[in-house]
Phi, psi and omega in degrees: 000331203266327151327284191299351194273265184325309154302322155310304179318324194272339156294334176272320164309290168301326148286329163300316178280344163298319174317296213288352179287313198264309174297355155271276213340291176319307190272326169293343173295332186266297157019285212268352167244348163290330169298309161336282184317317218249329160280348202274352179279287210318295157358294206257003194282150176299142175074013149250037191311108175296290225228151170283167155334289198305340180245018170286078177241052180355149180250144178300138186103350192252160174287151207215359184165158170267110162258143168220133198256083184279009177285323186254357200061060197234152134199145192246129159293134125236161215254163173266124179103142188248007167284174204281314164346276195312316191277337163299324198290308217208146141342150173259121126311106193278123199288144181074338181289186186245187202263178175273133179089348172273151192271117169182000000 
């Protein structure tokens, strides 16, 4: 009796902390796209050119541009780079292809 007793605790144990691994998993992600988000607005505002076109080179992980949806009401980072890190951040950006208004 006292065996199934300790196994039922260690199962119950083990699903809370299984819980509790997936609601941080879940809150750093919306974290790491509200940080996105909050630089690709800096990023795109009008009447502020940081970088010229020609020198407009993202580091992988950084936001690179605003999509905004007005059907669903989404805005989205995007972010440089398609590995799973980046896509927690953001839209994903294929490192190296080109940006828009750009020749390729």
């Amino acid at each position: 009796m006292k065996l199934t007793k300790i196994l039922a605790i260690g199962i119950v144990v083990s699903g809370v902390v299984i819980l509790g691994i997936g609601l941080f998993q879940l809150w750093d992600i919306e974290h790491q796209e509200q940080i996105s988000v909050e630089a690709a607005k800096e990023l795109v505002e009008e009447n502020k050119p940081k970088v010229k076109k020609e020198e407009f080179k993202p580091e992988t992980g950084e936001a690179s541009g605003l999509l905004v949806i007005p059907k669903i009401n989404a805005e989205l980072a995007i972010v440089e780079g398609t590995d799973a890190d980046d896509l927690e951040k953001g839209v994903g950006h294929y490192k190296g292809s080109y940006y828009p208004e750009e020749n390729g």
